[in-house]
N, C-alpha and C positions, 0 to 999 in steps of 0.2 A: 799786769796790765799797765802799770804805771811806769814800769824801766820801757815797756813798745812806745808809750806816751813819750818820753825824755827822748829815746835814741829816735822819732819822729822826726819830733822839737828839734835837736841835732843836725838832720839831716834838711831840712828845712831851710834851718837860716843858715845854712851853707850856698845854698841855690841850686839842692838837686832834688826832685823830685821824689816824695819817699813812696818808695813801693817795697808793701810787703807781700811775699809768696804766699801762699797756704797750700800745704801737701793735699795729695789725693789718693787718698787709701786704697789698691786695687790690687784683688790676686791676680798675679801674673799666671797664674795656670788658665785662666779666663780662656774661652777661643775667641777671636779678633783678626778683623782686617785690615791692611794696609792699604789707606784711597792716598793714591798718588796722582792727581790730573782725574784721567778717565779710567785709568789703570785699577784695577781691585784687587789684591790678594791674599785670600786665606791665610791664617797661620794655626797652629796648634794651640799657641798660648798668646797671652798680651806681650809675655818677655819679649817672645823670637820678635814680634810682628816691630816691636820697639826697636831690636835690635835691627833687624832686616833695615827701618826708617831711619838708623844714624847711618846707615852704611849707603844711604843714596845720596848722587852729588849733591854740594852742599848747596850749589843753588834752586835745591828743589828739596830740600829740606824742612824747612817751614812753610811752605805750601800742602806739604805732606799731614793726613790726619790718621787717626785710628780709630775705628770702631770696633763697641768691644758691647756686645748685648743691643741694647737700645741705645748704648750712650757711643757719639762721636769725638775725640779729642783733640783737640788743635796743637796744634805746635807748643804753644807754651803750657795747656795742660800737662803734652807727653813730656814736656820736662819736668813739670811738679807730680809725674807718678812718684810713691813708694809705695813698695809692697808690703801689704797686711800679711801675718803671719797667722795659717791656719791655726784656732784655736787647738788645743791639746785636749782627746777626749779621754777620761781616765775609767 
């Protein structure tokens, strides 16, 4: 906690705003839709549905969300997904 505290500090009295990300733990095997506008589309998993949303023009890119169960993602959530790795049952 203390080196996030310094590189802050750092980034502060330079004059840029510190932002820090925090990941978002999510199986991609999830099913999820792609809300583009008014448009909706299914997918099989969060992967596709992620991928399907980088591959729309760029200027409707971040307008683009995901929903994936109850939860809705925005633009910058869908960039701060990683995927959780199915526990190992032994």
């Amino acid at each position: 906690m203390q080196a996030l505290s310094v590189f802050a500090d750092m980034i502060a009295s330079s004059g840029q705003e510190a932002q820090v990300s925090t990941k978002i733990w999510v199986d991609v095997n999830d099913l999820a839709a792609l809300i583009d506008g008014d448009n909706s589309v299914e997918y099989l998993t969060l992967g596709a549905a992620v991928v399907a949303r980088d591959n729309l023009p760029a200027d409707r890119i971040n307008g683009a969300k995901i929903k994936c169960g109850a939860r809705i993602f925005t633009a910058d959530e869908i960039d701060r997904l990683y995927h959780k790795p199915a526990s190992r049952k032994q």
